[in-house]
C-alpha positions as a Markdown table, in Angstrom:
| # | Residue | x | y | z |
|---|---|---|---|---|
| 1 | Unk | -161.9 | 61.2 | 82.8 |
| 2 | Unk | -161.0 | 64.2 | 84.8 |
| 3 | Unk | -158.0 | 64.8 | 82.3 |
| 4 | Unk | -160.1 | 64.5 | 79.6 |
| 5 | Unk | -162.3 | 67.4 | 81.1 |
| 6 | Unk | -160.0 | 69.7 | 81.7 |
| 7 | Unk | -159.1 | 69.9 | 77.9 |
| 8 | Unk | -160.6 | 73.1 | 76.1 |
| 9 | Unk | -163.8 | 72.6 | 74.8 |
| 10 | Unk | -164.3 | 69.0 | 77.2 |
| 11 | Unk | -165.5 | 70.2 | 80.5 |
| 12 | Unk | -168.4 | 68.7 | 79.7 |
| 13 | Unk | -167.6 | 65.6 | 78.7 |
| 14 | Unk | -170.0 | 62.0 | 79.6 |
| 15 | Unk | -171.9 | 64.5 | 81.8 |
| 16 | Unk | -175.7 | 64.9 | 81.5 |
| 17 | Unk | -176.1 | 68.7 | 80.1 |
| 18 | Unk | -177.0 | 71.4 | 82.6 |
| 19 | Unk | -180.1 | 73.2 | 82.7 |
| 20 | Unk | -178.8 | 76.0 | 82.3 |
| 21 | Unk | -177.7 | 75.0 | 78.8 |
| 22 | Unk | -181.2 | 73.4 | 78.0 |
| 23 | Unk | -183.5 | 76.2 | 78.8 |
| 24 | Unk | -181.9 | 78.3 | 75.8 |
| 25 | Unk | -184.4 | 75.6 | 73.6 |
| 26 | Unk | -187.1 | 78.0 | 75.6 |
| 27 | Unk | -185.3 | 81.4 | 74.2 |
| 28 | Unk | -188.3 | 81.8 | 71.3 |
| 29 | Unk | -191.3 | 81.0 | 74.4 |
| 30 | Unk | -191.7 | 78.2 | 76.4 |
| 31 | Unk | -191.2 | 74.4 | 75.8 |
| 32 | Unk | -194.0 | 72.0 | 77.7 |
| 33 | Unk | -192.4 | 69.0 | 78.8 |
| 34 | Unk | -195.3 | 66.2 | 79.4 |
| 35 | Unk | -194.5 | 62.8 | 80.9 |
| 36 | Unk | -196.3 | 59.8 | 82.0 |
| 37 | Unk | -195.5 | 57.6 | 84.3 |
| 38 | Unk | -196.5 | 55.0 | 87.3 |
| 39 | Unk | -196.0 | 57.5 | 90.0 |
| 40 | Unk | -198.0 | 60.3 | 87.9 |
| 41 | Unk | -198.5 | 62.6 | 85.3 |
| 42 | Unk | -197.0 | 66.3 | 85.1 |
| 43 | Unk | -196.3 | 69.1 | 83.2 |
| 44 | Unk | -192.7 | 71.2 | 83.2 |
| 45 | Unk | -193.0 | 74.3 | 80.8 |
| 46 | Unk | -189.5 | 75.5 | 80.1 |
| 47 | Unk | -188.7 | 79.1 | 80.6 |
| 48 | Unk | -185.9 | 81.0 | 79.5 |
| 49 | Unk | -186.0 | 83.6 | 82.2 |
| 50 | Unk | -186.3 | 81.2 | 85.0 |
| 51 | Unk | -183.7 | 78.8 | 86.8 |
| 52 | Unk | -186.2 | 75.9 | 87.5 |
| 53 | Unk | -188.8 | 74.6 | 85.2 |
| 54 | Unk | -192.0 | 75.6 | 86.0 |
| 55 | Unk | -193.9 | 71.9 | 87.3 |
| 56 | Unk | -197.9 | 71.6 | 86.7 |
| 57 | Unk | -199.0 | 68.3 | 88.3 |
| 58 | Unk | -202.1 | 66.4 | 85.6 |
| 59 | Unk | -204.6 | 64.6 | 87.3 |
| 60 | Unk | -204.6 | 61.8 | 84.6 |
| 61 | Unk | -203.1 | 58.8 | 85.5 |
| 62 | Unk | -200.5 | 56.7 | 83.1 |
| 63 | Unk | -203.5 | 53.9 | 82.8 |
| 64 | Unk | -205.6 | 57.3 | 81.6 |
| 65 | Unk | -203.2 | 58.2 | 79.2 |
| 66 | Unk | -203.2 | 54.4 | 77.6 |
| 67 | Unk | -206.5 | 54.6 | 77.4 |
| 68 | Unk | -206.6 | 58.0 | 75.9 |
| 69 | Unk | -204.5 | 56.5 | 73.2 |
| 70 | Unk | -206.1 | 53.3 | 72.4 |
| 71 | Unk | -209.5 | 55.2 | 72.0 |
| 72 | Unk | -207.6 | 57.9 | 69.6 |
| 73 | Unk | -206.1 | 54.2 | 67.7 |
| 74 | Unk | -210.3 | 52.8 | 67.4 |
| 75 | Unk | -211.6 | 56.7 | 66.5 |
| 76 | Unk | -208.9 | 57.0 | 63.3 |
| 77 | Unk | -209.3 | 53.6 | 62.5 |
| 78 | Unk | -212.9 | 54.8 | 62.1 |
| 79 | Unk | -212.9 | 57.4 | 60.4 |
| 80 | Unk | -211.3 | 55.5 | 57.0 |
| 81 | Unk | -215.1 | 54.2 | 56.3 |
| 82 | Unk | -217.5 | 57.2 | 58.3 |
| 83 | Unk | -217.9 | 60.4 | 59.8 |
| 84 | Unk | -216.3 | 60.7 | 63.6 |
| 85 | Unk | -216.0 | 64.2 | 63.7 |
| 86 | Unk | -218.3 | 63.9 | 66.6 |
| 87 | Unk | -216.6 | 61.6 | 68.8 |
| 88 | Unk | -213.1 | 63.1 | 68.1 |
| 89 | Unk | -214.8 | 66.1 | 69.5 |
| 90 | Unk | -215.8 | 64.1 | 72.7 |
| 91 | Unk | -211.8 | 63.1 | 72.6 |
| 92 | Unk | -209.9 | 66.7 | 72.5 |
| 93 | Unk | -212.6 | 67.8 | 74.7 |
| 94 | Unk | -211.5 | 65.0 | 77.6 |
| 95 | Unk | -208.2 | 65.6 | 76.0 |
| 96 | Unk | -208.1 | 69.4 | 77.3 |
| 97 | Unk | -209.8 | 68.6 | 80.9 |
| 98 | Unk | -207.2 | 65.9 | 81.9 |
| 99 | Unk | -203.9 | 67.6 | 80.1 |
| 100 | Unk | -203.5 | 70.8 | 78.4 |
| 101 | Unk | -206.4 | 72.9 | 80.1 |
| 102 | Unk | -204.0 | 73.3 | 83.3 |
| 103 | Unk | -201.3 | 74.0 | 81.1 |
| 104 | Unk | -202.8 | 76.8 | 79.7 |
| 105 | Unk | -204.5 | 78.2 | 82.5 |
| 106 | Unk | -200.6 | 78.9 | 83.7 |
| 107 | Unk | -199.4 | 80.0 | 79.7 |
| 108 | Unk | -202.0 | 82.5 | 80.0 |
| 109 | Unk | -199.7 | 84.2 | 83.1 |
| 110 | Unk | -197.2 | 84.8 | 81.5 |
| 111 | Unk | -197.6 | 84.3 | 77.3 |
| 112 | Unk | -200.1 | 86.4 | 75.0 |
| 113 | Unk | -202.5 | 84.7 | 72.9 |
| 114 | Unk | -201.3 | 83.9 | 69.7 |
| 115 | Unk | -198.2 | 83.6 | 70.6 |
| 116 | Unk | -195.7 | 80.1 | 69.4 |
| 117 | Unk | -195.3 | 77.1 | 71.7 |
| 118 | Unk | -193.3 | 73.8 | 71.8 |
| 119 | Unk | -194.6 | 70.3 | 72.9 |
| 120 | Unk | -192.2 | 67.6 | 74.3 |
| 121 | Unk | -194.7 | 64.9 | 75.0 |
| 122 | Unk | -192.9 | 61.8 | 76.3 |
| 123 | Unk | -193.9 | 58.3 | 76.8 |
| 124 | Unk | -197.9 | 57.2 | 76.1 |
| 125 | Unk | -198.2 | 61.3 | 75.5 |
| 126 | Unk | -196.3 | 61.2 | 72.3 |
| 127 | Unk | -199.2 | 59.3 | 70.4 |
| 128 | Unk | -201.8 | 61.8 | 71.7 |
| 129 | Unk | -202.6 | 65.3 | 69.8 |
| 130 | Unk | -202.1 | 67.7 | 72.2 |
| 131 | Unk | -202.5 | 70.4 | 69.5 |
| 132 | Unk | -205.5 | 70.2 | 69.1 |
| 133 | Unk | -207.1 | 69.3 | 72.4 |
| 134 | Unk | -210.0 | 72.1 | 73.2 |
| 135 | Unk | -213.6 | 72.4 | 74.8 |
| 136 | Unk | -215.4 | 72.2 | 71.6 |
| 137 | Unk | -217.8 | 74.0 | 73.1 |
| 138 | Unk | -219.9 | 77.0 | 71.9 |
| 139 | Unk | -218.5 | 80.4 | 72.9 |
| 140 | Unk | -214.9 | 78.9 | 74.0 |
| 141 | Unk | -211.7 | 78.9 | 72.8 |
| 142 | Unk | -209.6 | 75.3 | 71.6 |
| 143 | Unk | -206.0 | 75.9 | 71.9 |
| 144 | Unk | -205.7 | 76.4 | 68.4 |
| 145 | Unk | -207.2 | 79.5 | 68.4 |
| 146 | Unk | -205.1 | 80.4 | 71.6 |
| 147 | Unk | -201.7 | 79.5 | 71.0 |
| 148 | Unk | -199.3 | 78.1 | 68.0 |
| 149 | Unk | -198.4 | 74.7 | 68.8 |
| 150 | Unk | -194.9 | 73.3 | 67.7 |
| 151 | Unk | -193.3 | 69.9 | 68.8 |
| 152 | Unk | -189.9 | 68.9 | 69.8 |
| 153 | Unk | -188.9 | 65.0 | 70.2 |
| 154 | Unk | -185.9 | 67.1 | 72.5 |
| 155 | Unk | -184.9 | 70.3 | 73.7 |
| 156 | Unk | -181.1 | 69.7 | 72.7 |
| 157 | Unk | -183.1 | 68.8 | 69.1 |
| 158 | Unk | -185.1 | 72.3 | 69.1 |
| 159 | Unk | -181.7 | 74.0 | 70.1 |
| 160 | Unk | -180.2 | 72.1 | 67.3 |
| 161 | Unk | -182.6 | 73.1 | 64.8 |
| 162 | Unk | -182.7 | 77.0 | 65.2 |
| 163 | Unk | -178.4 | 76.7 | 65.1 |
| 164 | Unk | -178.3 | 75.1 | 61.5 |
| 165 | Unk | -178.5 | 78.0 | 59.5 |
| 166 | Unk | -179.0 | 78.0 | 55.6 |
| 167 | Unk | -175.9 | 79.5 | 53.5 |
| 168 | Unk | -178.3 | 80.6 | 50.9 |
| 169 | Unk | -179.3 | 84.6 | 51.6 |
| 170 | Unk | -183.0 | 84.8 | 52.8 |
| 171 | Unk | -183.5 | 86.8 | 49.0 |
| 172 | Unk | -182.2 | 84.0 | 47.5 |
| 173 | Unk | -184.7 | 81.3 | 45.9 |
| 174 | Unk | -184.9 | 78.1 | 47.2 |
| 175 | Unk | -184.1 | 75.2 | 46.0 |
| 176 | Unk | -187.1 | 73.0 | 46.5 |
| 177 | Unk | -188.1 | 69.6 | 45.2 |
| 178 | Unk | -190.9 | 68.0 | 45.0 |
| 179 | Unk | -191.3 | 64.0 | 45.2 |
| 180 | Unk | -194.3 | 61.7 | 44.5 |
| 181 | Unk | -194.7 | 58.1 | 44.1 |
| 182 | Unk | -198.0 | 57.1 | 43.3 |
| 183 | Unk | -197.3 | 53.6 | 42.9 |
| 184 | Unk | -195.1 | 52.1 | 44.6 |
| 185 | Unk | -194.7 | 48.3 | 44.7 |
| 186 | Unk | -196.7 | 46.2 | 46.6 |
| 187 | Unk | -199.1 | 49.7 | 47.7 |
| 188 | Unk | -202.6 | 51.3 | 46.8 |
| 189 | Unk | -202.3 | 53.8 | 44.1 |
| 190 | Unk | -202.5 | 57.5 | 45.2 |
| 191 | Unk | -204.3 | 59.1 | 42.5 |
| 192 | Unk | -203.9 | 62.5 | 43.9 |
| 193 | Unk | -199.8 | 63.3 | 44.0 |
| 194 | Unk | -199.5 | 64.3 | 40.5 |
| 195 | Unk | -202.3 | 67.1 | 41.5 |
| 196 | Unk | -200.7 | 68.1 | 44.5 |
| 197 | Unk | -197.3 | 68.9 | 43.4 |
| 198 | Unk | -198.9 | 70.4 | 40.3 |
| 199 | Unk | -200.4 | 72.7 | 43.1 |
| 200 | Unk | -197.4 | 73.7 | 45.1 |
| 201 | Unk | -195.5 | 74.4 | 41.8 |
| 202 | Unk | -198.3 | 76.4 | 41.2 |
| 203 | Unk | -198.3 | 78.0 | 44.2 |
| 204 | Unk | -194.7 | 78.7 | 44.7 |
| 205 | Unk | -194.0 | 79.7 | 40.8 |
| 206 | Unk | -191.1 | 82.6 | 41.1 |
| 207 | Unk | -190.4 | 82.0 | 45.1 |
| 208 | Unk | -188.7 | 79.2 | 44.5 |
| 209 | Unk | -186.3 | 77.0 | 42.2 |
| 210 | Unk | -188.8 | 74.3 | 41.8 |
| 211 | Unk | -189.0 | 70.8 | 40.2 |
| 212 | Unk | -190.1 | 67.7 | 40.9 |
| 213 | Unk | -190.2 | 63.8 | 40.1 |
| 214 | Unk | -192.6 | 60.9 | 39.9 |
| 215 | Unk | -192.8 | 57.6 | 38.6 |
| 216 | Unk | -189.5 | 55.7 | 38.0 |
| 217 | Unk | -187.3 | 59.0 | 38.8 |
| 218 | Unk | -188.5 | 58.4 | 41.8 |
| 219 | Unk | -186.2 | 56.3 | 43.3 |
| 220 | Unk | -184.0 | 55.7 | 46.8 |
| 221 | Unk | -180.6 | 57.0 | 44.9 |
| 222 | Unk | -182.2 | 59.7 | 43.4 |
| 223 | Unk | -184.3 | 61.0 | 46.3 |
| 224 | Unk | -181.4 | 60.8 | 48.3 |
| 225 | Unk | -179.0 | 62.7 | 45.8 |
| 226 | Unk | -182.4 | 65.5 | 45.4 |
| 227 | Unk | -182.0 | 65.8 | 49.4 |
| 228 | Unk | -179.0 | 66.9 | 49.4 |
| 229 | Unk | -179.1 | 69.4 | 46.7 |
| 230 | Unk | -182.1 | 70.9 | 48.1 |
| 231 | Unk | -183.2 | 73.0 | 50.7 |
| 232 | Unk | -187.0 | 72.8 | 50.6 |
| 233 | Unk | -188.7 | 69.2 | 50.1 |
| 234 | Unk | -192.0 | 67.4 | 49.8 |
| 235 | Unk | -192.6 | 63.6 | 49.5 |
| 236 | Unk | -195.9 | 62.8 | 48.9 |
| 237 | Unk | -196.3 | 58.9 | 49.1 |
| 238 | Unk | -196.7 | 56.1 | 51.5 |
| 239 | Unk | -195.1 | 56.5 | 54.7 |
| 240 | Unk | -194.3 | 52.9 | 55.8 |
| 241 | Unk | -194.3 | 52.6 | 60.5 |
| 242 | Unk | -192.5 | 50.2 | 61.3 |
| 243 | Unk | -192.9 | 50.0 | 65.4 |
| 244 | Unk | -190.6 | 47.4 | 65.8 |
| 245 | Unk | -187.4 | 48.2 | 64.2 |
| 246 | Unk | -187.8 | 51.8 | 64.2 |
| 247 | Unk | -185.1 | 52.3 | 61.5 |
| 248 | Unk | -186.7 | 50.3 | 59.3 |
| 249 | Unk | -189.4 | 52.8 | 58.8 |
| 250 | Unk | -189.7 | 54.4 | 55.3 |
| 251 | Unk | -191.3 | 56.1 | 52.5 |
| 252 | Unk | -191.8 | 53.7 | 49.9 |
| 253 | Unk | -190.5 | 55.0 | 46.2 |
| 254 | Unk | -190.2 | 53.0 | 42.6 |
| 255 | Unk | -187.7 | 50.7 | 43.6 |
| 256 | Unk | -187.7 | 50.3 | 47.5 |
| 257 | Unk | -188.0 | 51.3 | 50.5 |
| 258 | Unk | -186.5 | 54.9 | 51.6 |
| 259 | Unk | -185.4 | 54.3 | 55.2 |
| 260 | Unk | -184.8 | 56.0 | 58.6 |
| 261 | Unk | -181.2 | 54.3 | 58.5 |
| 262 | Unk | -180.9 | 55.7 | 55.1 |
| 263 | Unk | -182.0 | 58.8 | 55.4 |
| 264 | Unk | -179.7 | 59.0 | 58.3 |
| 265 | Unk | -176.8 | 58.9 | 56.2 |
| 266 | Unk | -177.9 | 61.7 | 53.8 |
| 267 | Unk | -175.1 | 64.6 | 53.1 |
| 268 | Unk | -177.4 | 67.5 | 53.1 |
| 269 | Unk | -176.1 | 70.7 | 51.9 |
| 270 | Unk | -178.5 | 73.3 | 52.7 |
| 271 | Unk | -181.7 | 71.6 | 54.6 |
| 272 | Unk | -184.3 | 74.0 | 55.4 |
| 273 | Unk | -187.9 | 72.4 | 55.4 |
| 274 | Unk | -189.5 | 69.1 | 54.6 |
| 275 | Unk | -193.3 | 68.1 | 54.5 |
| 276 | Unk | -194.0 | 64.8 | 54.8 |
| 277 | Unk | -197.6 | 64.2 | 53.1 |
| 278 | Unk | -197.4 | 60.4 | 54.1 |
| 279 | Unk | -199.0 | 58.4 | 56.4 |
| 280 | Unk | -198.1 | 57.8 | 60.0 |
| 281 | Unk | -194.5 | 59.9 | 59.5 |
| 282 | Unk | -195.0 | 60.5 | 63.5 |
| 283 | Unk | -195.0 | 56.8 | 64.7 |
| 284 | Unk | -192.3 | 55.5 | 66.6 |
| 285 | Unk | -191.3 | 52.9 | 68.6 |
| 286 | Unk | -194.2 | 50.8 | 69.3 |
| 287 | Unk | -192.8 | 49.3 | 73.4 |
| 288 | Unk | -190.3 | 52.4 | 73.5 |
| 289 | Unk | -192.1 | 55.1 | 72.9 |
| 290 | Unk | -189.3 | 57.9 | 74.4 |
| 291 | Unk | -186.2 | 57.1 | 70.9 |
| 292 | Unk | -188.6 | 59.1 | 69.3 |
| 293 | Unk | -187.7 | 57.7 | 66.4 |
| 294 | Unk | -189.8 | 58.0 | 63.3 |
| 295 | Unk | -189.9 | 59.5 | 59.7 |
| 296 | Unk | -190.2 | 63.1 | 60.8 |
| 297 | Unk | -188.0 | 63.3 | 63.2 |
| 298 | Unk | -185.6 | 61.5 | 61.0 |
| 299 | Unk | -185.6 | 64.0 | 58.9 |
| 300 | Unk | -184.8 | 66.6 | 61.4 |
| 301 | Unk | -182.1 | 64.8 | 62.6 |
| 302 | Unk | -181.0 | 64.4 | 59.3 |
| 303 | Unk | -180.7 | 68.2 | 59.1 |
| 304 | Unk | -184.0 | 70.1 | 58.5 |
| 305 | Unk | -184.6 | 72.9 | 60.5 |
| 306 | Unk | -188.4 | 72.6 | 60.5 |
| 307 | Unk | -190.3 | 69.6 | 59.6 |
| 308 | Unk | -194.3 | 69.2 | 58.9 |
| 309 | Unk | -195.3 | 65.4 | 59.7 |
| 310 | Unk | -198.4 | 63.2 | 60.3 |
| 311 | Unk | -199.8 | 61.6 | 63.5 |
| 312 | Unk | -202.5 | 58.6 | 61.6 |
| 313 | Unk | -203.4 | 57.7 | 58.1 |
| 314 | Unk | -203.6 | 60.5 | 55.0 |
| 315 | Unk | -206.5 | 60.9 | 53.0 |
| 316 | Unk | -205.0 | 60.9 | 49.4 |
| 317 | Unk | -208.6 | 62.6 | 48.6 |
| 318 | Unk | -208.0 | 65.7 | 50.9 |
| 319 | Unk | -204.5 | 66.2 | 50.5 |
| 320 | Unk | -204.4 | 68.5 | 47.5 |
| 321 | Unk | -206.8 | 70.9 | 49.2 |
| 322 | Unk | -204.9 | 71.2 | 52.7 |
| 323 | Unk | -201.5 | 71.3 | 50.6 |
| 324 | Unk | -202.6 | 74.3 | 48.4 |
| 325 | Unk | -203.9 | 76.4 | 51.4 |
| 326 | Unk | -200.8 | 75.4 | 53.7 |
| 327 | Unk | -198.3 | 76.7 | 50.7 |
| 328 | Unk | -200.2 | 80.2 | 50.9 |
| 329 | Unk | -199.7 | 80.7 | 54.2 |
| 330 | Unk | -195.8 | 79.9 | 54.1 |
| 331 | Unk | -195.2 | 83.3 | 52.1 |
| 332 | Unk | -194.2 | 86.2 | 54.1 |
| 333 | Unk | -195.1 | 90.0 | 54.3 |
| 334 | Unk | -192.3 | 90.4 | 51.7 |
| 335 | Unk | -193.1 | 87.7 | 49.3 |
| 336 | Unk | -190.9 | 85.0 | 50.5 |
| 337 | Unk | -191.0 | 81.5 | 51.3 |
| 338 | Unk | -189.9 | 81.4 | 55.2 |
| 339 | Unk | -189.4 | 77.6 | 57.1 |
| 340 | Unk | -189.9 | 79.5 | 60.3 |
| 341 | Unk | -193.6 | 79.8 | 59.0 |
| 342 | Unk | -194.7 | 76.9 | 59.1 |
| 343 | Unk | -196.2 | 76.6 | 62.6 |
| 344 | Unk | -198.4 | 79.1 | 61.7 |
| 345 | Unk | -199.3 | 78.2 | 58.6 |
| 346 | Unk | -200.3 | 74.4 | 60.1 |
| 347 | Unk | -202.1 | 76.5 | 62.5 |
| 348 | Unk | -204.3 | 78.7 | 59.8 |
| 349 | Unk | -204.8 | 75.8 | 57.6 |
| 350 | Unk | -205.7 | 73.3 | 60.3 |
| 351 | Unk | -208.5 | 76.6 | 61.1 |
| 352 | Unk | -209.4 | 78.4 | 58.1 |
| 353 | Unk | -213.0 | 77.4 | 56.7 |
| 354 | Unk | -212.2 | 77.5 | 53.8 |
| 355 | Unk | -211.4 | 74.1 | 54.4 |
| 356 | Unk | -214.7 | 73.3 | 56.7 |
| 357 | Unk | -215.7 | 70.1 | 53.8 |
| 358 | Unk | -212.0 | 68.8 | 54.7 |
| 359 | Unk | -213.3 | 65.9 | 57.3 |
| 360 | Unk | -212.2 | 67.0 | 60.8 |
| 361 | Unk | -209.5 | 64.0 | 61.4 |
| 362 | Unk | -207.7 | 65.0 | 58.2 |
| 363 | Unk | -207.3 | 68.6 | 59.4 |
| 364 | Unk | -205.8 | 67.9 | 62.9 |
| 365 | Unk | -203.6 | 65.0 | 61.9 |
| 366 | Unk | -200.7 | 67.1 | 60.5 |
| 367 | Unk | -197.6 | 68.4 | 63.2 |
| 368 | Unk | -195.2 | 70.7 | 63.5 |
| 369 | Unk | -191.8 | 69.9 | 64.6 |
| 370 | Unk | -188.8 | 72.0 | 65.2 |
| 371 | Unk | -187.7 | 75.5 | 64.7 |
């Protein structure tokens, strides 16, 4: 081992990284570690400029966070049949007092308002929104109106993602496709996906090289040759959790099921963004709930810089409308489609009111990951 380490290149070799290394994922602004566990619950925000990470102990115990999560499970479960915007409000709010309300009290040190941060929830944390956590009270501010919220399922992942860079020149158009599959075998029909890649066509007309597939073109060896071709992609269909075999997870298309082990071996040429408008594309590991391994993250493993997923079930009924106004925030001062956007654009659209008759649960569900 110690021959193998002094070869160029291989001092590192079967060693854990230092970090000294990992703090560059912090080089943008911080990264917020949050873990759970029987001795307690803390807080390390990442830093760039410091050695050590910067530890804010939680008063929430691991049971706490459990319990956080099964009540988040009952309130979306919920909100399929009625109106919970109420009692999710109750949630963030107890969300903010227990975890991210002493998080920000130290951002706001050292970080202006406004300004882009990165989650790295671990354990029972990764189910819970962090996002969107607030006081919901009259007169104060939720931390969407503070800060920019991104998530990371790593650091070496969030340092991964900025290094990819696209080949094509930022004047370029991108390539971008557009998939749907309303019916897929064996699910509901989704009677809006023909309307919502009619929109982002519309939306992205002369930005962008754009086309898009449905129906029986829809398929696993077609998707997966689009993929790589493309640098820009949206699925909108059923995204399939499966939180015991992780890898079986997948979006399901005309003729099967699109898979995290299939996805996995996708040659991707130029991979810039991906939204996944499907259903649970955030859900893991249902008894280990650190792989972090579910549809979105898949796909930034796969490649994709920056990655827009979803934390509980998709309204087919509201997905047009959030899709549209999303789209329109992901064009720059210049007139460009940008990936590194799309924080901000969550952020706007998951705010603006122009969206206020979108039910609250269908505006928060939707994350960020990546660069």
């Amino acid at each position: 081992m110690i021959g193998i380490r002094e070869l160029p290149g291989l001092s590192g070799f079967l060693l854990p990284p230092l970090f000294r290394n990992l703090r560059q994922a912090a080089c943008e602004n911080p990264v917020i570690i949050v873990n759970a566990s029987e001795y307690g619950c803390d807080a390390l925000v990442v830093l760039v400029d410091r050695p050590n990470p910067v530890h804010i102990p939680l008063s929430i115990t691991k049971e706490g966070v459990r319990e956080l999560s099964s009540e988040l499970g009952t309130l979306t479960v919920r909100a399929k049949s009625m109106d919970v915007t109420r009692d999710l409000g109750v949630f963030l709010r107890e969300l903010w007092d227990e975890v991210v309300s002493p998080i920000v009290n130290f951002l706001q040190t050292v970080l202006p308002s406004q300004s882009r941060i990165w989650w790295c929830p671990t354990a029972e944390f990764t189910l819970l929104p962090l996002h969107a956590a607030g006081p919901y009270r009259k007169g104060q501010q939720n931390l969407a109106s503070l800060y920019i919220s991104s998530y990371t399922p790593t650091l070496t992942a969030l340092i991964r993602a900025r290094r990819h860079a696209s080949t094509h020149s930022a004047s370029s158009r991108k390539l971008f496709v557009g998939i749907g599959q309303a019916k897929a075998m064996g699910e509901s029909e989704l009677v809006s996906v023909g309307a919502e890649l009619a929109s982002i066509e519309q939306r992205v007309n002369g930005l962008a090289t754009f086309m898009h597939i449905e129906g029986q073109e829809s398929c696993v060896a077609r998707v997966t040759e689009e993929l790589g071709k493309n640098e820009w992609v949206h699925l909108a269909c059923h995204g399939i959790p499966n939180r015991n075999q992780p890898f079986k997870s997948a979006f399901a298309l005309h003729d099967g099921h699109f898979t995290i082990e299939r996805i996995s071996r996708c040659e991707l040429e130029n991979p810039e963004f991906a939204y996944l408008s499907a259903c649970h594309t955030t859900v893991g590991d249902e008894d280990s709930l650190d792989e972090v391994m579910h549809l979105a993250s898949a796909m930034q493993f796969a490649g994709f810089r920056s990655v827009i997923g979803t934390m509980w079930a998709v309204d087919d009924a509201q997905t047009n409308k959030i899709t549209s106004v999303f789209y329109e925030n992901m064009i720059d001062e210049r007139g460009r489609l940008d990936y590194t956007r799309a924080a901000l654009a969550l952020n706007r659209t998951m705010t603006i009111k122009k969206l206020a008759d979108v039910p609250f649960d269908q505006r928060i569900l939707y994350v960020h990951l990546g660069a």
